[in-house]
C-alpha positions, 0 to 999 in steps of 0.5 A: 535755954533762952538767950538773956536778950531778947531780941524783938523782930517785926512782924513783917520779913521785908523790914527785918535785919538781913543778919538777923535772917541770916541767923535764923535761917543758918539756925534751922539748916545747922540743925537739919545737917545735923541730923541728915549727916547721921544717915549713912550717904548711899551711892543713889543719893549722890548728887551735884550738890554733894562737896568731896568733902565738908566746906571749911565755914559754917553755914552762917559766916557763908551765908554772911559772906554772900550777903557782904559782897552779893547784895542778896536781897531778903526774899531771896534768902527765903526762897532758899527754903522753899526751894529745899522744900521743892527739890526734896518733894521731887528728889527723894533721895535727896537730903540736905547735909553738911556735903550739900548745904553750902553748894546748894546755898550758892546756886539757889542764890544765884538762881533767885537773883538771876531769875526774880532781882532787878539787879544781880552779879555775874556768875564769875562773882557768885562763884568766887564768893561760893568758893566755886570754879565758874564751870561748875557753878553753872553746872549747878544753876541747870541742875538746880532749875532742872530740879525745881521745874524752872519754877522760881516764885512763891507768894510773899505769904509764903515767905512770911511763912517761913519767916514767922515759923523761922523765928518760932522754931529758933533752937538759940530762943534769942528771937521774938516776934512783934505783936506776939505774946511771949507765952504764944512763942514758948508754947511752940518752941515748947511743940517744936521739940516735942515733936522732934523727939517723937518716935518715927513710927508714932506718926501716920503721915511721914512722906520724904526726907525733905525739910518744911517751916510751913508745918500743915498750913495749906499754902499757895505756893507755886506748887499747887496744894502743898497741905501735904508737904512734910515739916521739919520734925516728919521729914526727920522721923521719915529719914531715920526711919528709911535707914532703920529699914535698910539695915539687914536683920 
């Protein structure tokens, strides 16, 4: 059900709301969570990402609070995605989940800053705002570019990417783009759904449990040839179908 208003954003991701990217991006990963926490947690997958237990604030009003007192800068929200598409492309067993998001959220943030912004906070801030000890944040910042293979940069097309695909995937139907003609939006959100309900085994190329917006666009990402990184709807499919597969006859 589409939201009665309608909420027109530019076609480029540096002149959007900071909020309205906020929502967008809490939209896609609530969503993710949401299936990943179906899958039971196997004592290989544990990793220094996982929370004992599940933080008390949704994704969004986390995101928001590190917006209030971070000054995180757009790109850097962005980025968060790509990296969930790096990390899940090098770590298999990795999935992003209720256990995971938040601790991920806040050293990707801290990584970008640090790495990529002219301007960024100390780590004690970024773990305060995280809810975090500062031991274990930097803990977290090591593995996490250990994760990524120090490989902090895309492209800003990548970026817009995401961004534009944020906005067609959106399950709350609030959000059009600029220039886009309303049928083209529909149609997607329209392919977006079909594809999530499909069946696992209705796909022939279902690589890992990661998460992807870039769908089979071959990209320019840091990366190399990321044509054949999994969307959303295959990582899903893939990840249901692994525990199907572990169940015992």
């Amino acid at each position: 059900m589409h939201s009665s208003t309608r909420v027109i954003l530019p076609a480029a991701f540096e002149v959007a709301g900071i909020d309205d990217l906020a929502l967008l991006i809490a939209n896609m990963l609530e969503r993710l969570i949401a299936h990943n926490d179906k899958i039971p947690l196997l004592p290989e997958s544990l990793t220094r990402f996982h929370s004992r237990t599940v933080p008390n604030i949704s994704v969004l009003d986390y995101l928001r609070r590190i917006i209030k007192w971070t000054k995180v800068e757009k790109s850097c929200l962005l980025l968060t995605l790509h990296y969930v598409d790096q990390i899940c492309a090098r770590m298999p067993l990795f999935t992003l989940s209720s256990l995971t998001c938040h601790r991920f959220i806040i050293a990707s943030i801290t990584v970008c800053s640090k790495g990529l912004c002219d301007s960024f906070c100390t780590n004690a801030l970024y773990a305060r705002v995280g809810g975090i000890p500062v031991p274990e944040l930097n803990i977290l910042e090591r593995e996490f570019l250990h994760a990524i293979d120090w490989r902090l940069m895309c492209t800003r097309e990548v970026l817009q990417e995401y961004y534009i695909n944020l906005i067609r995937t959106d399950s709350s139907g609030r959000f059009g783009l600029e220039g886009a003609p309303e049928s083209e939006v529909e149609d997607s959100d329209m392919d977006s759904l079909s594809s999530r309900s499909a069946s696992p085994m209705d796909a022939q190329v279902r690589h890992r449990p990661s998460f992807s917006l870039l769908g089979n666009r071959e990209s320019s990402s840091v990366l190399g040839d990321t044509s054949t990184l999994p969307t959303i709807e295959q990582n899903m499919a893939f990840a249901a179908l692994q525990h199907s597969l572990k169940k015992p006859p």
